[in-house]
C-alpha positions in Angstrom: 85.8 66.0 108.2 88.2 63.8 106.4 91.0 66.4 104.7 93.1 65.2 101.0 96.2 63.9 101.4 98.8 66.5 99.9 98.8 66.1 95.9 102.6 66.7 95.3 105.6 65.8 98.0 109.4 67.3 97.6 110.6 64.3 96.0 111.9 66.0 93.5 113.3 68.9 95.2 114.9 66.0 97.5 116.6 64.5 94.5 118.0 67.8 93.4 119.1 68.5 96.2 120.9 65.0 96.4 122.3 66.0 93.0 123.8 69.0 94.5 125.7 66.5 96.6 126.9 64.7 94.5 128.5 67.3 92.5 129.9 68.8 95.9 131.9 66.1 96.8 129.7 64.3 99.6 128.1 60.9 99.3 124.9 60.3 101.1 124.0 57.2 102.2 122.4 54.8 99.8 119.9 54.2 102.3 118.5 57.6 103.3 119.2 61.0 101.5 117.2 63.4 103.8 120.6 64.1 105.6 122.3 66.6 103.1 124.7 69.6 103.0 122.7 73.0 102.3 124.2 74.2 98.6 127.9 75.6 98.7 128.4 75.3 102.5 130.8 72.2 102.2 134.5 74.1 102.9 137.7 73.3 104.5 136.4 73.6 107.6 133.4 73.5 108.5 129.8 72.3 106.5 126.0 73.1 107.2 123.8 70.4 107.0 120.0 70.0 106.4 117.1 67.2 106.3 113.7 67.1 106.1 111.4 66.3 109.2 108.3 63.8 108.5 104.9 65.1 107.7 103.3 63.8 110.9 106.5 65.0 113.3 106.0 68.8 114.3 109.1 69.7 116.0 110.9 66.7 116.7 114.4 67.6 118.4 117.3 65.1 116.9 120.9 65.0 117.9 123.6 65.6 115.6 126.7 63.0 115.5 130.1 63.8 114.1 131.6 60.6 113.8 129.5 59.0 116.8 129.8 61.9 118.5 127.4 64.8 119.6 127.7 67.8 117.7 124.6 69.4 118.1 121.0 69.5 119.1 117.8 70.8 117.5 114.2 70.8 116.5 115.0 73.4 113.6 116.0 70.9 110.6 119.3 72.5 110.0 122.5 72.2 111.7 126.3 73.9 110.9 129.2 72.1 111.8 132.3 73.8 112.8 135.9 73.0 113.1 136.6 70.5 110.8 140.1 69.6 109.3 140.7 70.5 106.1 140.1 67.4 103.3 139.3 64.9 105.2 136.6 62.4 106.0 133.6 62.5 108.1 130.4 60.4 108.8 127.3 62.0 110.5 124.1 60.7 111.7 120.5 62.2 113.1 119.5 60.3 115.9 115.8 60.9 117.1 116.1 62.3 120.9 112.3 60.5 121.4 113.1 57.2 120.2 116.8 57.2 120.1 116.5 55.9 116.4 118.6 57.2 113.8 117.3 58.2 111.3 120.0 59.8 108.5 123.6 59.2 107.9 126.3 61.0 105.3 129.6 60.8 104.4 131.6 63.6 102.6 135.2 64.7 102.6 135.7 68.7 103.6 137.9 70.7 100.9 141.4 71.2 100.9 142.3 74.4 102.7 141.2 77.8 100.7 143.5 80.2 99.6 142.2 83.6 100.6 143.2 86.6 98.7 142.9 89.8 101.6 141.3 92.6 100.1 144.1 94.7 101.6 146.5 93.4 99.8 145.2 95.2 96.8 144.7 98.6 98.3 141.5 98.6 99.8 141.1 100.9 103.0 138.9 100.8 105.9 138.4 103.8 107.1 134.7 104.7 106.2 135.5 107.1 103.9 137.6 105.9 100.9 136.4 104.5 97.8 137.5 100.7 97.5 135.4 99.5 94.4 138.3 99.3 91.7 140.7 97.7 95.0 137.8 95.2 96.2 137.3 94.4 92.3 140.9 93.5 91.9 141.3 91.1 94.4 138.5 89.4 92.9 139.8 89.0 89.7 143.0 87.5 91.9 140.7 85.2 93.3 142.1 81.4 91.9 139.0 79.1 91.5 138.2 77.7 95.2 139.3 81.1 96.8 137.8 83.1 99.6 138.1 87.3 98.8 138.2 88.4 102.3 136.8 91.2 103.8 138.7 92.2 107.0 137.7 94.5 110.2 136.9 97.6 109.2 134.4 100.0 107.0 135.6 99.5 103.7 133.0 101.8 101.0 132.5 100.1 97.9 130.4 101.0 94.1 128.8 98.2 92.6 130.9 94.9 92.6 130.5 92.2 89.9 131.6 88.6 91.6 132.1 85.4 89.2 131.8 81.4 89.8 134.0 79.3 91.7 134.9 82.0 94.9 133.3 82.7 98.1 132.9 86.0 98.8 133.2 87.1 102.8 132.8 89.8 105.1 134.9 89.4 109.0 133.9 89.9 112.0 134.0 93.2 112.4 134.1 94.3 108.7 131.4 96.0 107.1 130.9 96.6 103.4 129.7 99.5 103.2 128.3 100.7 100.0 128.2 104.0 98.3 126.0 106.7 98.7 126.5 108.3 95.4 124.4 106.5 92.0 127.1 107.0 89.9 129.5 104.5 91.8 126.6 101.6 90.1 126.9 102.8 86.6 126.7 101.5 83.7 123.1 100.3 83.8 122.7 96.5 84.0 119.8 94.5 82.6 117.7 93.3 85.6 114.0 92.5 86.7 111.7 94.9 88.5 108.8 94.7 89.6 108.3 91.9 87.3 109.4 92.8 84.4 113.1 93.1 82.6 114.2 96.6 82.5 117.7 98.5 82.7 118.6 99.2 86.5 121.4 100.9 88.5 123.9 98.0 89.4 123.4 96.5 93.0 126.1 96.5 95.8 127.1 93.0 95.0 125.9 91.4 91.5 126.8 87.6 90.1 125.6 86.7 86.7 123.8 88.0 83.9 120.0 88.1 83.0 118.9 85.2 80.2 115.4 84.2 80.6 116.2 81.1 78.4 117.2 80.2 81.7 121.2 79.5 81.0 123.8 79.5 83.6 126.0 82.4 84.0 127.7 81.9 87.5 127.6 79.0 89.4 129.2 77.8 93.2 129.5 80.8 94.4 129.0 81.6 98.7 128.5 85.1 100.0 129.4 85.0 103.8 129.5 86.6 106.9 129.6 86.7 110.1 130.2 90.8 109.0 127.4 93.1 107.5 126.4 94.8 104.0 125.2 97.8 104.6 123.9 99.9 101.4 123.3 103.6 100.9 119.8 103.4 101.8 117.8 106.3 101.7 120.4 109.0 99.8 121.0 106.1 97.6 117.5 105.4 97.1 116.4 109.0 96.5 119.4 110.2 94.0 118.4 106.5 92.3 114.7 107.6 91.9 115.7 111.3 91.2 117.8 110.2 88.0 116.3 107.7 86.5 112.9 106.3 88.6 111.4 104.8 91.0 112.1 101.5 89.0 115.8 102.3 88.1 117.3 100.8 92.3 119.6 98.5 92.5 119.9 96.1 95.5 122.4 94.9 97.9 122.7 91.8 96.6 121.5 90.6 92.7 122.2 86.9 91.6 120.8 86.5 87.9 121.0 83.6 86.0 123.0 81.7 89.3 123.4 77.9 90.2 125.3 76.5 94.1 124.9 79.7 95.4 125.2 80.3 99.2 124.4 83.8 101.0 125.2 82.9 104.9 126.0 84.5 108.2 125.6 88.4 106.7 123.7 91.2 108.5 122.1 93.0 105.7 120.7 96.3 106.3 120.3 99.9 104.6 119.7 98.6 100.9 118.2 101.2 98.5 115.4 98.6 97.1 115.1 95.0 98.1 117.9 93.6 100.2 118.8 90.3 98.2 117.1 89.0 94.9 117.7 86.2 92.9 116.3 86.3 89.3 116.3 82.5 87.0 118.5 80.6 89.3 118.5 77.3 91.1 119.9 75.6 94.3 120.5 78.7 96.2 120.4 78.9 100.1 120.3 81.4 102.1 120.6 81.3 106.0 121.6 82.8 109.1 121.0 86.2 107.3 119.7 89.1 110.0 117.8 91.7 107.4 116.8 95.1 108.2 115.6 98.2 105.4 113.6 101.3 106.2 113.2 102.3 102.5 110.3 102.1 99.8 110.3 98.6 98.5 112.7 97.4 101.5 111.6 93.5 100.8 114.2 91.4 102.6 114.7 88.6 100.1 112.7 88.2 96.8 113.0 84.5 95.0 112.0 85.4 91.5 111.5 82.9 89.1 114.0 80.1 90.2 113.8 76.6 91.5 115.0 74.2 94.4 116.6 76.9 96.9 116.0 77.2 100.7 115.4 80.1 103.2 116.4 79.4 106.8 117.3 80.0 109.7 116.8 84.2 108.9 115.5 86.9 110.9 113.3 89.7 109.1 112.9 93.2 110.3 111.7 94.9 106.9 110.2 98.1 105.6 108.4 96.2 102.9 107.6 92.1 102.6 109.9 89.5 104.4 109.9 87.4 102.1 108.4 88.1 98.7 107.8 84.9 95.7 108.3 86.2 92.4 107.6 85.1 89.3 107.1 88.1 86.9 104.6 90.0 85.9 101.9 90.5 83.2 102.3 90.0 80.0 105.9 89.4 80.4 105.9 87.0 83.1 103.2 85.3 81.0 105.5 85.0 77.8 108.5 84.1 79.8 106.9 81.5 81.9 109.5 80.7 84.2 108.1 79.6 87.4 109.1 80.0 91.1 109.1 76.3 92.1 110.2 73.7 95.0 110.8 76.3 97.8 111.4 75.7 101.5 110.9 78.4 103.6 111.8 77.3 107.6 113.1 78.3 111.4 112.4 82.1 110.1 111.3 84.8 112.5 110.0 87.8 111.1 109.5 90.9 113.3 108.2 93.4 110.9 107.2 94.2 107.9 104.1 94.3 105.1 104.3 90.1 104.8 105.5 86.9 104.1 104.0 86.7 100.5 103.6 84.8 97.7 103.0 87.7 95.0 101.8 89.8 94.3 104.3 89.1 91.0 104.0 85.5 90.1 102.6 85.7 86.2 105.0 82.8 85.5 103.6 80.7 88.2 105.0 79.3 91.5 104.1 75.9 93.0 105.8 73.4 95.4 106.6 75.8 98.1 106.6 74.8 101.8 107.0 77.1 105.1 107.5 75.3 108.3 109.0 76.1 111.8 108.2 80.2 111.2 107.4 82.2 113.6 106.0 85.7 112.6 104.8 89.3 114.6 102.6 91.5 113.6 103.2 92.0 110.1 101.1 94.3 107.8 99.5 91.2 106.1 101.0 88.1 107.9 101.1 85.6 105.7 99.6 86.0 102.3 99.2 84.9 98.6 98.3 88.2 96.5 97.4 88.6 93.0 95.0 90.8 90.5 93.2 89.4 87.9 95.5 90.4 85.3 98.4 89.2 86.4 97.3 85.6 85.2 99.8 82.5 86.1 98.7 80.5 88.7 100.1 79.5 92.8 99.7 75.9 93.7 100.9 73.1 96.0 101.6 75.4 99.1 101.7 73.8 102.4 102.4 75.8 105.8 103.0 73.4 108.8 104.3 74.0 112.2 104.2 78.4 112.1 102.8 80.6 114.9 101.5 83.4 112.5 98.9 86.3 112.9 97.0 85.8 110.2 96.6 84.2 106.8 95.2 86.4 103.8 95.0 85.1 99.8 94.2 88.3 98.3 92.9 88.8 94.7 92.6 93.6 94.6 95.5 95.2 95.3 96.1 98.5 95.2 99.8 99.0 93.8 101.7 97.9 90.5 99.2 96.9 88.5 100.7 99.0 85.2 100.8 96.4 81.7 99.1 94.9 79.8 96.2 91.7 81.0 96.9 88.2 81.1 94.2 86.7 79.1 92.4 84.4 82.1 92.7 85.4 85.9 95.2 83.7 87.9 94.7 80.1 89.7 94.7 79.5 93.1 95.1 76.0 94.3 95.9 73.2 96.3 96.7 75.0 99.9 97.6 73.0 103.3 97.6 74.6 106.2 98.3 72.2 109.2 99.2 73.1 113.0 99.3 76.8 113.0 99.3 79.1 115.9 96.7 81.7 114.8 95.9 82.2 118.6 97.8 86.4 118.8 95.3 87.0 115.4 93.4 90.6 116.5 90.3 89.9 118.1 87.0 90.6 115.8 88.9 90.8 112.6 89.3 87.8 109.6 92.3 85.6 110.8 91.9 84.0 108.0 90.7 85.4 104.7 90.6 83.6 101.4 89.2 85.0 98.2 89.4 84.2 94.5 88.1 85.2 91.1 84.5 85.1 90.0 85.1 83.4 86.8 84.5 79.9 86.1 87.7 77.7 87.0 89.3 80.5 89.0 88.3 80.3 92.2 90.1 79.5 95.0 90.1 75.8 95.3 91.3 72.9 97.2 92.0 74.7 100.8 92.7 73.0 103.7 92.7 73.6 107.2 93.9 71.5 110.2 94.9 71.9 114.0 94.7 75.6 113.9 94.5 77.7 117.4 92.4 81.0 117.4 91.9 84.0 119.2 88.4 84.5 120.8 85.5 85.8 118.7 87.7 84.8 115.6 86.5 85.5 112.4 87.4 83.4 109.0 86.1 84.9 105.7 85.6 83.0 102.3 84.6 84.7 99.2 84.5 83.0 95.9 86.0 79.8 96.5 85.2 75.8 96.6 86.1 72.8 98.5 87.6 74.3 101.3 87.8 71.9 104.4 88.1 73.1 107.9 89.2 70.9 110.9 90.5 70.6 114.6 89.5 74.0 114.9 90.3 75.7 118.6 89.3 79.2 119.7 90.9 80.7 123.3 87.0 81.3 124.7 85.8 77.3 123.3 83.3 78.9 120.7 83.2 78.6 117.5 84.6 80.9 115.0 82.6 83.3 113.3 82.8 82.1 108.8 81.7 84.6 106.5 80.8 82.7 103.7 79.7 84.5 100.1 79.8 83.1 96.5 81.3 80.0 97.7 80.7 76.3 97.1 81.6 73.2 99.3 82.8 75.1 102.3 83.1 72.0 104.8 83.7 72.4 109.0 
């Protein structure tokens, strides 16, 4: 069958994006803006750079020039620089390995040389054992605009730390913020979003803004760096949390509210008492190179909620709860607030364990324009899934997956788990999925690879589904329940039969 052409591209994410340059200090070429630094990465000496790889090119590998000269080479759609001079200029260009075409170029000027403000020098100690929150805090406040607050080698045990605009933020190698097993060290209570809703919560390890659904900014080009590790009181922390004030009341290891240019790069983040990094009503954040680990109740690894135009890549996911979890608040508030999740790029993730790579089950306020590519992901719980329940209303559309190896896709409409409040008035909307050269081919044998369902009322089933190039395990199985004009093509199975579809309450169902 003939499939639809995509109904919405990331021009406008693109153009953001090419905003955030702008602002940054680079100038992309007049020519081409695919070629772009990720948000807040431009420093003194080195920069990260990203683009965007054509519809039709899978994993093209491209070369990375430096002023003519190679740099670097990849299929992955990102590339970091290293050891540039301070304030000074630089052209680079992506040249197509296949064709030998280039295709991108950029100019920017690096920054003048940081001044870093040692969090030594104000009394901090890394022994593992002494409390550095009011030392670490101090050399923040030090911090001039443009400044690096540097964590050396060492264990250096930290309460909850409040970060502001114009710093970066960075852990050595070798260091290791470590925070504090005891709930009083994240005291007072800060106002935050849970579960969906806004609610009063134990600070987090590190936290950067305030909430305002209006939607205002409240810190902006900020980086959080590695190549150290966060490591949060986990379970203690999690259980003297819940013991005091609920299951609800966790903070996180890292909370950006209410945040614009943000960067979180290069950390290992492990041990949080909730979920390990969550950005609430924020735009143009990035986060990559992260390695996330949690054991704990609600361990997601990083939770977009409600913001726009940021990027997750390059990341590695080993979690006790979702991977990677699309927020958007929850009935009714979510409803009222109507802030969506919008123009995400999800890519080069690998994700090792953990309940999914979701969409949901949150998302009241909506998300749409979201794209996953280059992923590769075990056996997770519920691979890769949009999840909902009828009340939640809202609606998910313009989702396109390309280029993943996955072990199975799942758009699921019952759960069984926070589903507390108050009805949206209509179910939720499903709509407008691509799904294009996927590995489904490790999916287990006999059981729904794929399984789509939607909502019996009229307008709310699933709709608008796609299906292309997609590799199978034998005796596959695909269910659809309750949705229309779902196309399936270029279907391959590893014993040459066809697929097994379950097909119920559905309409225009195409293979």
């Amino acid at each position: 069958m003939a499939l639809p052409s995509p109904t919405r591209s990331f021009a406008i994410a693109l153009a953001t994006l090419a905003a955030g340059v702008a602002a940054s200090g680079a100038e992309a070429d007049s020519l081409d803006l695919s070629l772009r630094p990720s948000p807040q990465s431009l420093r003194s000496d080195e920069v990260t750079l990203l683009w965007d790889r054509p519809e039709s090119a899978g994993k093209a590998a491209h070369i990375v020039l430096r002023d003519g000269q190679p740099v670097g080479e990849t299929t992955h759609g990102h590339q970091t620089v290293t050891g540039l001079a301070p304030d000074h200029d630089y052209g680079f260009a992506l040249k197509e390995i296949a064709t030998g075409r280039t295709t991108a170029t950029l100019k920017l000027r690096t920054k003048p040389t940081e001044t870093v403000v040692s969090i030594l020098d104000h009394g901090a100690v890394g022994d593992g054992k002494t409390l550095n929150t009011k030392a670490i805090q101090a050399a923040i406040a030090a911090c001039p605009p443009g400044g690096i607050v540097r964590v050396p080698a060492g264990t250096f045990v930290s309460g909850a730390l409040f970060l502001k605009s114009d710093m970066t933020f960075e852990v050595a190698a070798g260091g290791t913020l470590k925070g504090s097993k005891d709930a009083k060290d994240y005291l007072p209570f800060i106002l935050n979003r849970f579960e969906g809703w806004e609610m009063e919560t134990y600070a987090s390890l590190l936290n950067a803004g305030t909430l305002d659904r209006s939607g205002a900014v409240k810190v902006r080009r900020l980086a959080i760096r590695g190549p150290g590790r966060l490591s949060g009181g986990g379970a203690t922390l999690a259980k003297a949390m819940i013991d005091a004030h609920g299951v609800r009341s966790r903070g996180r290891l890292i909370c950006l509210m209410n945040a614009e240019d943000v960067e979180v790069a290069g950390l290992t983040l492990e041990n949080s008492p909730c979920w390990g990094l969550h950005y609430i009503y924020s735009r143009n954040v990035a986060c990559h190179g992260l390695d996330i680990h949690s054991n704990v109740r609600n361990g997601d690894g990083i939770d977009p909620d409600s913001s726009r135009d940021s990027c997750i890549f390059g990341c590695a996911f080993d979690t006790g709860d979702d991977c990677i979890a699309v927020k958007s608040g929850k009935n009714p508030e979510g409803n009222r607030v109507n802030l969506p999740t919008e123009r995400l790029r999800i890519f080069d993730c690998r994700f090792t364990r953990g309940h999914g790579i979701s969409i949901g089950s949150e998302m009241s306020g909506g998300v749409r324009d979201v794209r996953v590519e280059d992923c590769v992901a075990g056996k997770l719980l519920h691979g890769f899934q949009v999840k909902a329940t009828r009340e939640r209303g809202g609606f998910v559309e313009n989702l396109e997956v390309r280029d993943c190896e996955l072990q199975k896709i799942s758009i699921l409409t019952k759960l069984g788990y926070n589903n507390d409040g108050e009805a949206a008035p209509e179910p939720p909307v499903f709509r407008n999925f691509r799904f294009r050269r996927i590995d489904l081919s490790k999916a287990t044998d006999g059981k729904p690879a794929i399984l789509i369902q939607g909502y019996a009322e009229e307008g709310h089933r699933t709709r608008q589904l796609t299906f292309d190039d997609i590799s199978l395990p034998a005796q596959a199985v695909i269910e659809v329940d309750q949705a229309e004009d779902v196309g399936f093509a270029n279907l391959r199975t590893a014993d040459g039969a066809q697929p097994t579809f379950k097909e119920t309450r559905s309409a225009r169902v195409t293979r």
